[in-house]
C-alpha positions in Angstrom: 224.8 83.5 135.2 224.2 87.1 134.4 227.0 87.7 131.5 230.6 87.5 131.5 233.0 90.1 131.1 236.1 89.8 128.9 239.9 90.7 129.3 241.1 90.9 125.4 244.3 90.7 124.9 246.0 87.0 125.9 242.5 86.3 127.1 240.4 86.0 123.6 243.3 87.6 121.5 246.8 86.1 121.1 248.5 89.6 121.1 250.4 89.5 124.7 253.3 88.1 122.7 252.9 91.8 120.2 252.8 94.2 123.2 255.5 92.7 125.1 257.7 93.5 122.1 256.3 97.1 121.4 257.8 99.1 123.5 261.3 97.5 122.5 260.5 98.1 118.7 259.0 101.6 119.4 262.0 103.1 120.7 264.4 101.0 118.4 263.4 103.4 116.0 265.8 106.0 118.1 268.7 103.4 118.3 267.7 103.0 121.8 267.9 99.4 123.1 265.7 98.2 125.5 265.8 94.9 127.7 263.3 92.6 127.1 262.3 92.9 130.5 260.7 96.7 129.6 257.5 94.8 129.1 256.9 93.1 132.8 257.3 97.0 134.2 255.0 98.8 131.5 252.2 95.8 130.6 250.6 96.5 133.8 250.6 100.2 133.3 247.8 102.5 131.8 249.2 103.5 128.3 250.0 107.3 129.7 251.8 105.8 132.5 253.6 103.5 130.5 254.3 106.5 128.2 255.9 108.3 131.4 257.5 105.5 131.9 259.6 105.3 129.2 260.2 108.9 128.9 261.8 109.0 132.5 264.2 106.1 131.6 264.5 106.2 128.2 266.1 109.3 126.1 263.5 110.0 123.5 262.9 113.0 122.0 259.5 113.1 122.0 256.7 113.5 124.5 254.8 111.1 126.9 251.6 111.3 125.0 253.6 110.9 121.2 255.6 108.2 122.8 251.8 106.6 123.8 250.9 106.8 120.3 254.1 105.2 118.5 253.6 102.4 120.7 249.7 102.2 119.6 250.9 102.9 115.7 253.4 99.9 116.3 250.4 97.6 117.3 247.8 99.2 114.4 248.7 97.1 112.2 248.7 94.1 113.8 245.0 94.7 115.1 243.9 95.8 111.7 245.2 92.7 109.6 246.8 89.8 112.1 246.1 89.5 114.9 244.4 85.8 115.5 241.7 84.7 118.4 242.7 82.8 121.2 242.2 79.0 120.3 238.6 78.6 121.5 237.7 82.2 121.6 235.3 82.4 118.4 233.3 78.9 119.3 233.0 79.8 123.4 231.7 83.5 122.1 229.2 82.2 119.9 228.1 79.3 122.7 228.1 82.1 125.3 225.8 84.1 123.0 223.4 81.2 121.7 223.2 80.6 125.7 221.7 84.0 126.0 224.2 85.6 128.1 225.4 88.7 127.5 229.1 90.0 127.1 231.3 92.6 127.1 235.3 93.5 127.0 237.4 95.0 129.7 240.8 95.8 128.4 243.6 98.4 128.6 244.3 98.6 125.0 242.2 102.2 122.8 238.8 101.5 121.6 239.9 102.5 118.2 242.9 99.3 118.0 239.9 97.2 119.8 237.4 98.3 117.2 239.4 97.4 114.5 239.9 94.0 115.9 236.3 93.0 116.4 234.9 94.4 113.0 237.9 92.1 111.4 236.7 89.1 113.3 233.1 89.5 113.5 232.4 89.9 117.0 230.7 92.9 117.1 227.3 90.4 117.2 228.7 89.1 120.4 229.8 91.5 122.7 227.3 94.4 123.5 230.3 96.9 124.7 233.6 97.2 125.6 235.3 99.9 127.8 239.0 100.9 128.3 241.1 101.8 131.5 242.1 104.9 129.6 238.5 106.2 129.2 237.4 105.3 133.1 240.7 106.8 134.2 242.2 103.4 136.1 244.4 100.5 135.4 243.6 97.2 136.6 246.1 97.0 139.0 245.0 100.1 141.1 241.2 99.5 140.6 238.0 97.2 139.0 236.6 100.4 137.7 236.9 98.8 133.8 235.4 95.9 135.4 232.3 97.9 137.4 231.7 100.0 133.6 231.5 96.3 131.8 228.8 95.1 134.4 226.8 98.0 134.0 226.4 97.5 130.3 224.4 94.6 131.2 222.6 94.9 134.5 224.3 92.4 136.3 225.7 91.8 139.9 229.0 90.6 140.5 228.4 87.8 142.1 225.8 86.7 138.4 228.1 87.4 136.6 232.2 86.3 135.5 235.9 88.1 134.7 237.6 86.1 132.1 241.7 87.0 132.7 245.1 85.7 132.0 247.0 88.5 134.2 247.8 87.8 137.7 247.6 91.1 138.7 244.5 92.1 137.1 242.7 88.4 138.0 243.6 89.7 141.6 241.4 93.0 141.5 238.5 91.3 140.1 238.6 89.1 142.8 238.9 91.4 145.6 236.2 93.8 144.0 234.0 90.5 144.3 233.2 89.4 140.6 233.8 85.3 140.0 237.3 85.0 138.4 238.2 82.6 135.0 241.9 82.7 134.7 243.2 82.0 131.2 247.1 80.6 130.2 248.4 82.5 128.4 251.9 81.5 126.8 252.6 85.2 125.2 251.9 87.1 127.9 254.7 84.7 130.6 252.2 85.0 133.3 252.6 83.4 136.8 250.4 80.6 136.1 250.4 80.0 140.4 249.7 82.8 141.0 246.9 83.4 138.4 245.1 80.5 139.3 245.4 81.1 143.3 243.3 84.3 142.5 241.0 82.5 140.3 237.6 80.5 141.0 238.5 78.5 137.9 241.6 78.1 135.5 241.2 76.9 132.2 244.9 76.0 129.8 242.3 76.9 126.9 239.1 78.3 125.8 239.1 74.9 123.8 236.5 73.1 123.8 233.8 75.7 124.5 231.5 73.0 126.6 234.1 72.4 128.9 234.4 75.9 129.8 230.3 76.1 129.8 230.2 73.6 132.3 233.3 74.9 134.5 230.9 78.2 134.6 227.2 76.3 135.6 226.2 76.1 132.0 225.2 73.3 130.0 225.5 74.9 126.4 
């Protein structure tokens, strides 16, 4: 075990729920009304292309990148003051970290909604670094290159080290890429619980209780 590597949101932060509703709530703001359905086509996206997204189909009077950061000022709050862990997160982080094995966050959401997150819930002393598709320039559907920045952080090799995700999609391109897959349930985020653990090397219903999950990995706490 050479560290793991972190999806964040539905994964150690029960926000899936949140962004599937964001993009609905952003553009009531114009009296446009969305389907609920807006969030299985733009979740997967990078926030620019789920910005473009909704510009194409959707008449609002603004641009792609304001529309990208009304959806992120919808969520700000949220990440600053309500957002709650995963149930399980906080005791398999500290385990994880009294183990000696180092971490670090691979997520679509901006570092500065992340940031805000981890300062409020005291991880910061667990995970050495997190990086965002936006900043490497990828999505997790279309590449691991979120994944490839995390493992470099720590020096590890794919097969050392583990991808903790609740989306199918994103489970998938870890796999492929050749990193050890942990798929998460997630009831927020309505993912294809099949199909998510078919791409995993484990499934766990919850990060409750943190031994269980150390011994699924090869650890014994």
């Amino acid at each position: 075990m050479e560290g793991v590597i972190f999806d964040l949101d539905g994964t150690l932060l029960d926000s899936m729920g949140l962004w599937r509703r964001a993009g609905v709530i952003y553009l009531e703001r114009y009296g446009i009304y969305a389907d609920e359905s807006l969030a299985d086509i733009i979740l997967p996206l990078t926030k620019a292309a789920a910005a473009r997204y909704i510009k194409e189909h959707y008449p609002v009077p603004e641009s792609a990148e304001n529309i990208a950061e009304g959806i992120n000022g919808v969520m700000e709050e949220f990440y600053k003051n309500y957002i709650r862990p995963k149930e399980g997160a906080d005791e398999l982080l500290a385990a994880l970290h009294a183990c000696g094995i180092p971490m670090s966050v691979a997520t679509a959401t901006d570092r500065y909604l992340v940031q805000s997150a981890l300062d409020r819930l005291g991880w910061n002393g667990y995970i050495r670094e997190f990086f965002t598709c936006g900043e490497v320039g990828a999505g997790k559907r279309e590449s691991a290159a979120v994944y490839d920045a995390a493992l470099k952080s720590f020096g590890g090799t794919k097969k050392g080290s583990w991808v903790f995700e609740d989306s199918p999609h994103a489970a998938l391109t870890a796999a492929r890429a050749g990193y050890n897959v942990a798929g998460v349930r997630d009831e927020g985020g309505k993912p294809d619980a099949a199909e998510l653990k078919a791409a995993c090397n484990v499934y766990f219903e919850s990060l409750a209780p943190a031994q269980n999950v150390l011994r699924a990995l090869g650890l014994n706490g």
